[in-house]
N, C-alpha and C positions, 0 to 999 in steps of 0.2 A: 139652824143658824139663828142665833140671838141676834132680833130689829133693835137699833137704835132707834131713840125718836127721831132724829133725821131722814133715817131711811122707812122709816114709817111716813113722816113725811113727804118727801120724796114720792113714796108710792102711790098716797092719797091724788097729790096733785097729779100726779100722772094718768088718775081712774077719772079724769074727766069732771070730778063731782064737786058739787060747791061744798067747801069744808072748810072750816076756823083753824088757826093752827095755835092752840093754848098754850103749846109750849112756849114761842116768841112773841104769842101777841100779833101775829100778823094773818091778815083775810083777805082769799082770794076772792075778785066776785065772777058772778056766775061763768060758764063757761057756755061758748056759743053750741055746744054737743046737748046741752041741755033744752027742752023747749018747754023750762017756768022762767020768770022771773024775766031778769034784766039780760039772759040770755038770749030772747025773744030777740032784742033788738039791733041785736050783732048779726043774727043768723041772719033775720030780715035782710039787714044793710049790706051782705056779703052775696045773699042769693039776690040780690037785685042788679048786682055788678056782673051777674053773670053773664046775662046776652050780650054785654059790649064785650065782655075778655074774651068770647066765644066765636062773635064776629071778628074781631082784633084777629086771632089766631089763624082763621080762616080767609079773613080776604087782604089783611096788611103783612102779617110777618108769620109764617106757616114756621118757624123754628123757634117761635114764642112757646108753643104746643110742650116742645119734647124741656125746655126752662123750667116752664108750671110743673109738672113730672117727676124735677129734679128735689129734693131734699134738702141738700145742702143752699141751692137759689131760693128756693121758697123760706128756708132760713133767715139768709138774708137779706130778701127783697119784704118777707111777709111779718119776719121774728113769726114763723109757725114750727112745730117740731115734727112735721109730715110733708110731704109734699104739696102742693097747693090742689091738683086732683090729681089722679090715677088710675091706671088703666085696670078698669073691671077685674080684668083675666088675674090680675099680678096682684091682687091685693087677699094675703093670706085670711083665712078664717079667724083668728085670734086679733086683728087687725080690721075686719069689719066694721066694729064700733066705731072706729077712730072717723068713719068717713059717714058723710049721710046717705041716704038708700036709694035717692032720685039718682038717677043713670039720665046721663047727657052725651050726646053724641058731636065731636070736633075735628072735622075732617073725617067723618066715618069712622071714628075710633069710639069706642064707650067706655068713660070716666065716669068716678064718684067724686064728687070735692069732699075735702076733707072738715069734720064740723069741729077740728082742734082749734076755734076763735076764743079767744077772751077778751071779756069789755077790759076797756081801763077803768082804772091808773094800774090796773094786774096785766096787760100786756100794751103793747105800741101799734098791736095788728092792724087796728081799725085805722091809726093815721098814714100808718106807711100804704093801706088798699087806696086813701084817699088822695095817699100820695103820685100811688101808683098807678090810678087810674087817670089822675090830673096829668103827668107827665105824655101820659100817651093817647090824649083827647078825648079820653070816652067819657061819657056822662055818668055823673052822680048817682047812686039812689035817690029818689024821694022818698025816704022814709025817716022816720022820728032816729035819734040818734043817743046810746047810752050815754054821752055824754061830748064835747067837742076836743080837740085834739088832744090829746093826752101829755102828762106832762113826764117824760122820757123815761116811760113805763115804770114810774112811781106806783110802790104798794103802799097800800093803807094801814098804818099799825091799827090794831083791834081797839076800842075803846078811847081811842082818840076824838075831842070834845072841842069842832071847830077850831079859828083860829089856825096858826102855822103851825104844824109838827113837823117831827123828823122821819124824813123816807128811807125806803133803801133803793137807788136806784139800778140798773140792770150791770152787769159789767162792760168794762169800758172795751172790751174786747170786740162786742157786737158793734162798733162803732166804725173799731179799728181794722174788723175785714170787710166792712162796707166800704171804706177807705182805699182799700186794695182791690176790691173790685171793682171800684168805681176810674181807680189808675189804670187797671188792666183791659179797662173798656176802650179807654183812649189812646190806645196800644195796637196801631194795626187794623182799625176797624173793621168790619167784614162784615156785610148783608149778603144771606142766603133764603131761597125759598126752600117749600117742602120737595118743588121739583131735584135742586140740588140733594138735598138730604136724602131721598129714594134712590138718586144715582151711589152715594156714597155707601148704602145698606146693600145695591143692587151689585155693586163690587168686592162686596164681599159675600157672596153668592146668598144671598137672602137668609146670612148664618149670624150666630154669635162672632163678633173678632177673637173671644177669648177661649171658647170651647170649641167652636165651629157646627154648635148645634143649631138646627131651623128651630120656628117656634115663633112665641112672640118677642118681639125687640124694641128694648129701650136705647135711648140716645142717650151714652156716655160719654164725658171728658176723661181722654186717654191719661193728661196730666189733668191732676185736679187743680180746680180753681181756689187757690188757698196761699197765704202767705210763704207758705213753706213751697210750695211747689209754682206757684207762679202760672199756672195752667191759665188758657184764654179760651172762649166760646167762639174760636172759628172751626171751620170742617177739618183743616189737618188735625183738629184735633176730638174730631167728636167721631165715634166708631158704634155702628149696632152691639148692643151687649143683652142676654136673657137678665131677667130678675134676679137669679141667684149667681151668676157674676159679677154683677154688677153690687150688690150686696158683698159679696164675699171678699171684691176688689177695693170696696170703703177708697179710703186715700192712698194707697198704696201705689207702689210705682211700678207700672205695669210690666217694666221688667224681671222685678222681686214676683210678682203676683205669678207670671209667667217662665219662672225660671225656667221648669221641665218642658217647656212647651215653645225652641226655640222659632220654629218655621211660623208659629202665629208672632212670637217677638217680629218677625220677619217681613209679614204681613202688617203689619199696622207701624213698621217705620215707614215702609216703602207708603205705605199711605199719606203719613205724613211729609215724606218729601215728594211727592205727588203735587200736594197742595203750598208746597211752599214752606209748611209752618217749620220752626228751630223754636226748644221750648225755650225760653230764657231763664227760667227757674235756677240752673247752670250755672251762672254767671253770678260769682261771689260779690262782686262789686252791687249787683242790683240786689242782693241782701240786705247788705249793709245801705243801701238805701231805705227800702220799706222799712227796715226795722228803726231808720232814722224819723219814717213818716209816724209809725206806730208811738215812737215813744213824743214828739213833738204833738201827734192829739191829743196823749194821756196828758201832757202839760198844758194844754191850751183849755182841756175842760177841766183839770184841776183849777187854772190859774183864775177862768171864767166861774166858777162855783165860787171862790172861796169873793169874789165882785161883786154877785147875787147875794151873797150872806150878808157882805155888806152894806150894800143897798138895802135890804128889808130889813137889816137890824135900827136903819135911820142914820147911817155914819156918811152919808152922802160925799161929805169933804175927803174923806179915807177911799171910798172908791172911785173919784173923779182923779185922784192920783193914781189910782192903779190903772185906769185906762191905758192904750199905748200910743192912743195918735191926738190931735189936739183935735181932730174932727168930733173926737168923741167928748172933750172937753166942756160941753156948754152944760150950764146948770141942771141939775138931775132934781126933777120937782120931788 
């Protein structure tokens, strides 16, 4: 198969590796998987954060564990394209690299984290861990920092010479299912420990829900957590699943996933009305809501960029009109 440069590109950035990209003009910096350069100090600031998320996991919210685990959450909690660590056992050989080689143990379980970090302005990683560490009380690294909060994962065109240039920023998408998971959070709230979640694997006899094989078990969301499906992070909806279930079932709707397999369809409703949960994904009308929320951010950060343009272009008077409330109104130095 004939590579485009895209997909050459594409590729490169995917190898982990610091590389220029000559075709666009645009350079990634280093990646936290690397230990030269400006990688150094991502890795640093990441493995420093690890004994609070460790203790977190273990003595405050024990369903924090199987979150970090997730893919798709580490996504959107970390913008990482791995999960934030992973259990030893389930992490294929071709997939090795992607994590670093220290083994940490969290609730008796043994993870690798994953060393997919990039400094900024090439990823947001570093502000959202800072973020996310601040949100839920644990302290900071002390360590030197590639640089401070990033400006919303802005890349660097190549041979750009001070002064203001023009970025490309990330798609407004990542914004927009942060948005929806952050609704879906205030949806029903639901704390659980890891005692609950071992009653919920222990009722499905120590098996997969999907295959019904023993083995080792990951905590999956029956409905995914996505615009499309509207899935929430309580127990009616999280079910033991192995690695390649769980894999193989991506977003899918576990009754498509399981068509041939009606008596486990069977099993994991009856779970879900166990617990209470009704997906709401369902319900057309809550469609057409998110999809109102989703198109109202893409306008608000459109409307706000093109305010910013204005202000650093110096047209001060033009952007104190496009404000929307007179709070905002007072002279802009």
């Amino acid at each position: 198969m004939r590579l485009t440069p895209e997909d050459i590109w594409t590729r490169l950035m995917g190898s982990g590796l610091p590389v220029v990209n000559y075709l666009s003009g645009y350079v990634p910096l280093c990646c936290a998987g690397s230990e030269r350069g400006a990688g150094m100090k991502i890795a640093e600031y990441v493995r420093g954060s690890l004994p609070g998320i460790v203790a977190f996991c273990e003595a405050e919210d024990a369903a924090e564990f199987g979150r970090l685990c997730d893919r798709a959450w580490s996504k959107e909690v970390f913008d990482l394209g791995h999960p934030f660590w992973s259990r030893v056992e389930t992490i294929a050989p071709d997939q090795s690299r992607r994590y670093w080689r220290e083994i940490r143990h969290v609730n008796g379980i043994a993870v690798r984290v994953t060393s997919q970090w990039f400094n900024p302005p090439a990823s947001r990683s570093l502000f959202l861990l800072k973020q996310y560490l601040t949100a839920r009380g644990l302290p900071l690294p002390d360590c030197a920092l590639p640089s401070e909060e990033p400006s919303a994962g802005k890349v660097v065109r190549a041979g750009a010479s001070g002064g203001r240039g023009r970025y490309r920023s990330p798609a407004i998408g990542n914004a927009q299912n942060g948005l929806i998971r952050s609704i879906l959070a205030r949806i029903g709230e639901e704390s659980f420990g890891l005692a609950d979640w071992q009653a919920v694997v222990a009722a499905f006899g120590h098996r997969c829900a999907y295959c019904g094989e023993p083995g080792v078990l990951e905590m999956d969301h029956v409905i995914p957590i996505n615009r499309k499906s509207l899935g929430e992070h309580r127990l009616g909806n999280l079910v033991p699943s192995c690695a390649r279930c769980n894999a193989s079932k991506g977003n899918r709707d576990f009754r498509e996933f399981l068509a041939d397999r009606p008596q486990r369809i069977q099993a994991i409703t009856t779970h879900m009305e166990r617990f209470g949960y009704r997906p709401i994904g369902a319900d057309p009308r809550l469609q057409l809501v998110f999809q109102q929320a989703h198109d109202e951010l893409r306008q608000l950060a459109d409307r706000y960029a093109v305010i910013i343009e204005t202000v650093l272009s110096g047209e001060a008077g033009d952007a104190r009109r496009m404000l929307p409330e007179e709070r905002f109104a007072a002279p802009l130095p």
